[in-house]
N, C-alpha and C positions, 0 to 999 in steps of 0.2 A: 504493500500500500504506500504509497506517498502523498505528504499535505501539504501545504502551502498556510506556515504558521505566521510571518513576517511578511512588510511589508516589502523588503528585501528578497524574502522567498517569492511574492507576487512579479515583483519587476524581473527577476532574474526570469521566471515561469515566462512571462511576459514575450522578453526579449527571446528567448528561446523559439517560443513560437512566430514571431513576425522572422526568424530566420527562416524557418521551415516555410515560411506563409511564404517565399521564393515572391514579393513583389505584392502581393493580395493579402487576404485573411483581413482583412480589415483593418482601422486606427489601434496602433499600442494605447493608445491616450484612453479610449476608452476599456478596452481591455482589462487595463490597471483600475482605474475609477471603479468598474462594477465590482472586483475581486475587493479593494478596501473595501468598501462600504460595505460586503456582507462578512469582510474577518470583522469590521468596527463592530458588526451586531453580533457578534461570536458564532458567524455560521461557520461549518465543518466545510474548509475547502483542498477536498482530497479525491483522491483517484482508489481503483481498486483493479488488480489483475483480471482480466477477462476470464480466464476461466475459474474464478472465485464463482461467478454468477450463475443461477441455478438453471439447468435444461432447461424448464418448464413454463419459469415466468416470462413476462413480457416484456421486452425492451423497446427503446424506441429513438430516433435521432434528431437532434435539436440543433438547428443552425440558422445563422442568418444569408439571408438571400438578397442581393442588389447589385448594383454600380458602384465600387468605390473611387468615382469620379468627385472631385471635390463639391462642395455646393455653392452655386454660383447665385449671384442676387439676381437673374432670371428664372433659377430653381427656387429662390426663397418665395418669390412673387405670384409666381404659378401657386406655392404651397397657399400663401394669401388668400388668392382667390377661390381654392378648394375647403379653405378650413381649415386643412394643415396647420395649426398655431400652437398649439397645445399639446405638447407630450404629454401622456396619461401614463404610459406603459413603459418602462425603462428596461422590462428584462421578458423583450417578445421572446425568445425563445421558449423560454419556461412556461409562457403565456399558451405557445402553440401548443407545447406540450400538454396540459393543460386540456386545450380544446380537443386534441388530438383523442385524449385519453377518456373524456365525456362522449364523442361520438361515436365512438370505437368500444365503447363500453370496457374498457381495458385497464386493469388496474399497471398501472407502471412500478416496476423492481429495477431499472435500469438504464442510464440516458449513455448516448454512444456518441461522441463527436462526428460532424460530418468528415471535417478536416483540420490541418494545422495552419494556425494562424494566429494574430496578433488583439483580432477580439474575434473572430470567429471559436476558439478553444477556450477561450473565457466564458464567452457565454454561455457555451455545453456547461462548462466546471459550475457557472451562476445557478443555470438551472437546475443541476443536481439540488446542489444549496439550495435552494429555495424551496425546491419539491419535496427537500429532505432524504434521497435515495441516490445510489451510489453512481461516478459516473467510470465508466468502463477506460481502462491506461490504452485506448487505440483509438483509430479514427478510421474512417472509410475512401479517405484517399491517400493512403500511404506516405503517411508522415509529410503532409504536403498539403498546400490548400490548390484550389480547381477554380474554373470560372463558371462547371456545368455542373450538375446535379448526376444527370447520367456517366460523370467520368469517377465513377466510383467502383467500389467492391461487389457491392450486391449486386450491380450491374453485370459484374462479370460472373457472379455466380448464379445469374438471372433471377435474384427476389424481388418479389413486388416492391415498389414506390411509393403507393397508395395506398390506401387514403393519407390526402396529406393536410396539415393547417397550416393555416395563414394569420399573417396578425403582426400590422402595423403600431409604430410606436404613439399612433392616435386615436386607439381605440377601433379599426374596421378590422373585422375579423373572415375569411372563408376557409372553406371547406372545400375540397376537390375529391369527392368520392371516387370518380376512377378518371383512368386517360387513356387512349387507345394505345399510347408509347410513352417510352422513359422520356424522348424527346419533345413530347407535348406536355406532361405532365410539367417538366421544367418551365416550356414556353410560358405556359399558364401561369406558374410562378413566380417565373420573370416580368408579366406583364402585370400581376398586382404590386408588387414594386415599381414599378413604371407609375403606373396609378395611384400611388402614396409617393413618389419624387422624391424613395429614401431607401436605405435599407430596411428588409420586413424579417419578423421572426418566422421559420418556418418548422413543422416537424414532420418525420415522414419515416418510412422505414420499419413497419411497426412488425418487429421479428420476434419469434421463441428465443432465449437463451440460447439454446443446443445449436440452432441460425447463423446465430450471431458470432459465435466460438466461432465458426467457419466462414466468416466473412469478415472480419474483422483484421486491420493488421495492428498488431501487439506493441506494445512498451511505448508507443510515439510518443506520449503525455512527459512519462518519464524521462524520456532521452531531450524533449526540450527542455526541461527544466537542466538538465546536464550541461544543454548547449550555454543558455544564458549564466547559466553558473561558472561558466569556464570560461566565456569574454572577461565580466565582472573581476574574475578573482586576476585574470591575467594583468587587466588595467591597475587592480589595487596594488601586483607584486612585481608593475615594470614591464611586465612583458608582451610580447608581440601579439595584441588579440584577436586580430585575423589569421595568425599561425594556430594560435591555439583554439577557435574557431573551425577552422578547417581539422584542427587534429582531430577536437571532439566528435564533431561530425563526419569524421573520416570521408572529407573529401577531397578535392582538388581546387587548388586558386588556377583558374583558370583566365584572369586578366588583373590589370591595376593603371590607373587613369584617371584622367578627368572628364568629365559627363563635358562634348563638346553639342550638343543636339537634344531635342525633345519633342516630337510628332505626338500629340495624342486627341484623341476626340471620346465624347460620349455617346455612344449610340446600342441601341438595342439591348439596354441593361447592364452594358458593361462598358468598361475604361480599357479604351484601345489606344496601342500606339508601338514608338522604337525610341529605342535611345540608342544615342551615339559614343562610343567613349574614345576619348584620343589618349593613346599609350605612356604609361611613364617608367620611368626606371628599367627594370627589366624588359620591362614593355615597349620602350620608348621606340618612335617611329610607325609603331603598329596600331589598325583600327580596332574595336569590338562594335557590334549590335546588337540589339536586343528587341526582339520583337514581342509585345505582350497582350495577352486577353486578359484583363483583370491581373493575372500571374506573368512570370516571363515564362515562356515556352520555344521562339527558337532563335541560337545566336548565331553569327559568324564572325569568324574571324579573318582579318583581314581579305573582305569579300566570298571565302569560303564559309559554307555550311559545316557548322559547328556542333555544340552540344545542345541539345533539344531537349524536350518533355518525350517521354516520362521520366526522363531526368530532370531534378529540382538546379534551378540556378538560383542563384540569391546575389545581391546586391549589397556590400554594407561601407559604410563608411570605413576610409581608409587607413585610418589612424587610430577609431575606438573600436570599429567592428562594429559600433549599430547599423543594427538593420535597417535598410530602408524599404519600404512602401513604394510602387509607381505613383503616388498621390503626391508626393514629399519629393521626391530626385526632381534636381534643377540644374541646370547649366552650370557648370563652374564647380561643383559637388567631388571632392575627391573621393575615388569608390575603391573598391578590389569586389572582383567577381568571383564566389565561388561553388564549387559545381557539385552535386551530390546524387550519387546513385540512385536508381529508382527504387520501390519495393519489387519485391520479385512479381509478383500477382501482377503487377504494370508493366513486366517485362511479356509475359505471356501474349498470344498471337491476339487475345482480346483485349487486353490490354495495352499495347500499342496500338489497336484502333482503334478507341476511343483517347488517347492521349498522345498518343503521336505524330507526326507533322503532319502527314495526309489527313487530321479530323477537323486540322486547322487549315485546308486545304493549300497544303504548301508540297510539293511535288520536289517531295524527301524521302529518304529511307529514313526510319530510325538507326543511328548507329551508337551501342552503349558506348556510354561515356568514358569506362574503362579502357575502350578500342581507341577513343580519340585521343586519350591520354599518353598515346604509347607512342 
């Protein structure tokens, strides 16, 4: 089991996850804020081994679903005219859950992270907290945050999606009893998001235990907390916390530079774009890019096709190793990029086709990261 007793434990939990969020997973900002405020009220904010959880009962998964394209005073104004003024709800997830669990007639023993990220794994952890039941040490995108709903686990071991809830942080709530595909069910999704002009809470997934063991990929909860604990402690004893960064999360620096570019737009629920990086040090002379859906997904280097999804890239500042968000990177930004293996279940022949370049329709092989390393 692992808790998060300090405020110090939160941030470090925190940071860990906005590494793994590879560019998405949401604001750390908020992330951090929902995790105090329920250590403030003494709630229990901990994890539990997945196969602790019993065959029989019911679990179910709690995430937020949106754009995290920043909010522009044309987005505020639109909110204006809809109502949108008033936050009711601070912790939709738990809220979906929640609804999920009335319609469904289903008593909930266990909440599952979608994926990893910076408030996206907060909010799972929030809503355990709140619910008061245990939330499961895995997520269903392999230690990693997505821009799709369909680019998950269950997916690849074909479990229903549905029924899913919905639940804006202004109080409008639905219910999507069935979809003819994983990829509508999302659309739907996505398009009540679009209709709140924010992120919504959503739940969905609603499996037996015994399901869940086998869909699931294991320890991710744990091993961010490992990540953000080993920048932190590298910074407090001197040392290099992009090396140590890369050690923990056993992967590869695969650039270091300055963000010389920035394309991005909001469309169709998500923050699209590329970044530019112009090469330093080791680097120097040479380009990197970054092209991303919400997450980064495929780079090149110096005009070559590089390392891809369903390999995690990540982005962090070059001197602390915080992570950065595609919300946050700006022009002039010193970064180091580095590169981390997929889970195995995303190496799989379905799993590269939902997460690998051709889903983003880039007219690519996937090629593991390992290989390009060599």
């Amino acid at each position: 089991m692992g808790a998060l007793k300090s405020i110090r434990d939160i941030e470090d939990f925190v940071r860990g996850c906005t590494f793994f969020g590879t560019g998405g997973g949401g604001p750390p900002e908020a992330g951090i804020r929902w995790l105090s405020e329920l250590l403030d009220q003494g709630k229990e904010l901990a994890w539990v081994p997945a196969d602790e959880v019993s065959d029989d009962v019911w679990t179910v998964c709690c995430y937020l679903m949106g754009s995290i394209a920043p909010q522009t005073d044309e987005i505020t104004r639109r909110k204006e005219e809809f109502g949108l003024t008033k936050r009711t709800i601070d912790h939709m997830a738990a809220e979906a859950g929640r609804e999920l669990s009335r319609y469904a007639n289903a008593t909930l023993a266990a909440l599952v992270p979608l994926e990893i990220g910076g408030a996206a794994t907060p909010s799972a952890l929030a809503a355990g907290a709140v619910f008061g039941v245990p939330v499961v040490d895995g997520d269903y995108s392999g230690g990693r945050a997505i821009p799709e709903v369909p680019q998950t686990t269950p997916i690849i071991y074909k479990q229903p999606m549905w029924p899913m809830a919905s639940v804006d942080a202004y109080g409008n709530k639905a219910i999507i009893t069935d979809a003819i595909s994983y990829e509508m069910a999302e659309r739907i999704g996505k398009k009540l998001s679009e209709a709140s002009l924010d992120i919504v809470g959503n739940a969905a997934f609603l499996l037996r235990g015994k399901v869940m063991k086998k869909t699931v990929v294991k320890g991710t909860l744990t091993n961010s907390l490992k990540v953000g604990r080993a920048i932190r402690e590298a910074r407090d004893q001197g040392k290099d916390p992009v090396e140590a960064a890369r050690e923990a999360a056993n992967g590869w620096i695969l650039f270091e530079g300055k963000v010389s570019g920035k394309d991005w737009e909001d469309k169709e629920g998500y923050l699209w774009g590329t970044h530019t990086i112009t090469g330093a040090g080791d680097f120097n002379g040479q380009e990197f890019k970054i092209w991303f859906k919400n997450e980064n997904h495929i780079t090149w280097l110096n005009g070559d096709p590089y390392v891809t999804s369903p390999d995690t890239v990540v982005v962090a500042d070059l001197k602390t190793a915080e992570p950065k968000t595609n919300t946050v990177i700006k022009e002039g930004d010193e970064v180091a990029v580095i590169g981390i293996e997929a889970a195995e279940a995303f190496t799989t022949e379905k799993g590269i086709e939902i997460l690998g370049p051709k889903h983003f329709e880039f007219d690519l092989k996937y090629k593991p990261i390992a290989q390009c390393m060599r």
